[in-house]
N, C-alpha and C positions, 0 to 999 in steps of 0.2 A: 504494500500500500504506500502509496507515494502523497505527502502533505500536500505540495500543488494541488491534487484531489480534491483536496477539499475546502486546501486554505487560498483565498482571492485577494487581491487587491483589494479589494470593498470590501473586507472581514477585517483588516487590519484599520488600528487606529494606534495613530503616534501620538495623542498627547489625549491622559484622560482629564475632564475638565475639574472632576470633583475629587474628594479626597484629601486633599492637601494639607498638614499641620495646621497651618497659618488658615484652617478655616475653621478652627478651635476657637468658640468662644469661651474667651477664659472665665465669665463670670457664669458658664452652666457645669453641673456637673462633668468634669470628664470625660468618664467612662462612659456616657450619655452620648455627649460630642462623637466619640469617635465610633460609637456604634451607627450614629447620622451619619458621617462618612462613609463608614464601610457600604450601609444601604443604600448613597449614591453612587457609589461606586457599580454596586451589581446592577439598579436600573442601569448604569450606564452600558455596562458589558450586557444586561440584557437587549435593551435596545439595537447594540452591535447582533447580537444573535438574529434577531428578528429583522435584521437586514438581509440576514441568508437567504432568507426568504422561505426557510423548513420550520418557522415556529408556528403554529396555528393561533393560538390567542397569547399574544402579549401579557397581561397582567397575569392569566394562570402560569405561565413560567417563568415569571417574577416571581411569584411565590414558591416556587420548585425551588428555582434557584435560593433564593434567600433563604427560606427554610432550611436548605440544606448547609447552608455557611453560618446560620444560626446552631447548629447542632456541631458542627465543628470548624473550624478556620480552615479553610484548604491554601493559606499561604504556609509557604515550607520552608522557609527561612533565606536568607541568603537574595532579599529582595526578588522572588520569584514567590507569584501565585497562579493555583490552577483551579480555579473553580471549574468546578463539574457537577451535573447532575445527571441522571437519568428522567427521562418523565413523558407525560402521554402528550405533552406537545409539537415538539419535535417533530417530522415526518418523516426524517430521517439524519443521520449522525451533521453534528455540526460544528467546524472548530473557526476559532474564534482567537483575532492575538491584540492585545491593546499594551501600552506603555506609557508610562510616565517618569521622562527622564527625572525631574527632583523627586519623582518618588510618592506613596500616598499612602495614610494609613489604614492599614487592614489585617491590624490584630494577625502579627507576624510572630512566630515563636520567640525570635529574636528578639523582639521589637523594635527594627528595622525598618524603615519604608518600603513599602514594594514598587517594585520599578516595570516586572514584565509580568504580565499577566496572560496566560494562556488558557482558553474557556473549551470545556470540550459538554456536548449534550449529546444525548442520543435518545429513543425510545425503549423502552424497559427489556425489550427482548433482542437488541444490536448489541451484546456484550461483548464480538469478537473485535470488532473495527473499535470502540472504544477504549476499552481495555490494553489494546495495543497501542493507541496512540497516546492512552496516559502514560504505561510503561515506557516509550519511547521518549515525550518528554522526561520523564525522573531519566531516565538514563543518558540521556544528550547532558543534561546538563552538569552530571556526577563524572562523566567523560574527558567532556569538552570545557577546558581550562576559560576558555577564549570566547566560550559563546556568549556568555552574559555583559561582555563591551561590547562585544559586536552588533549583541540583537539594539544597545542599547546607543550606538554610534551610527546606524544604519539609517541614510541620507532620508530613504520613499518604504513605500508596501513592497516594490517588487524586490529590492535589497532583501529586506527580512525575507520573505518566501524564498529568495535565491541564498540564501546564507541555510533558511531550513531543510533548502531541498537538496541541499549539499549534504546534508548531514544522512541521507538515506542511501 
């Protein structure tokens, strides 16, 4: 299975708008704050998803999506996150790449910024194509010293896709 496949010029987005430190208001709670950002953040990748043009109702795979980043953080430290979810909107497998060079917060093990975010969805019974491409992410980047400047130096969309599609 080859990422071109799946991932487009129009799936990629280089700068997420939301998220960001500096939109902490510091006279609310915290831990409040930054759970606002995190939930803009996923409309935002949701949105990118639903550009694919495989998600069927937007706001139900909002809540796919969030529910499942609510029940655990799918960033893995190391300023990389992979939100995923399975779920009945989808029409079929979807990957998704967004970035934000300064970074955004999203309840990072580390507590880090994330910088590159890779979104993968599928419908509940596409375990093989998904499953593969999560493992192939965790594996590129436990690999490849280099990829995480790169993806994050990388001029346009077809840069990233040609830097990804190198890597198969």
């Amino acid at each position: 299975m080859y990422i071109s496949r799946y991932l487009k010029p129009e799936y990629v987005r280089l700068g997420l708008v939301h998220g960001h430190r500096d939109e902490i208001d510091p006279e609310k709670d915290e831990a409040k704050e930054k759970l606002r950002l995190k939930e803009a953040v996923v409309e935002e990748l949701t949105d990118l998803f639903v550009e694919t043009g495989v998600v069927r109702n937007r706001h139900k795979f909002f809540l796919d999506l969030w529910n499942r980043e609510k029940k655990a953080s799918t960033a893995v430290g190391d300023g990389i996150a992979v939100p995923h979810v399975r779920s009945m909107q989808p029409q079929k497998m979807a990957i998704v790449f967004a970035r934000s060079v300064d970074g955004v917060e999203y309840d990072s093990p580390d507590g880090e910024p994330v910088h590159i975010f890779f979104g993968i969805t599928a419908p509940p019974y596409d375990d093989k194509a998904f499953l593969y491409f999560y493992k192939w992410i965790a594996q590129s980047f436990l690999q490849e010293d280099w990829l995480h400047g790169a993806l994050l130096h990388a001029e346009d969309e077809h840069e990233i896709i040609g830097i990804l599609s190198g890597l198969q």
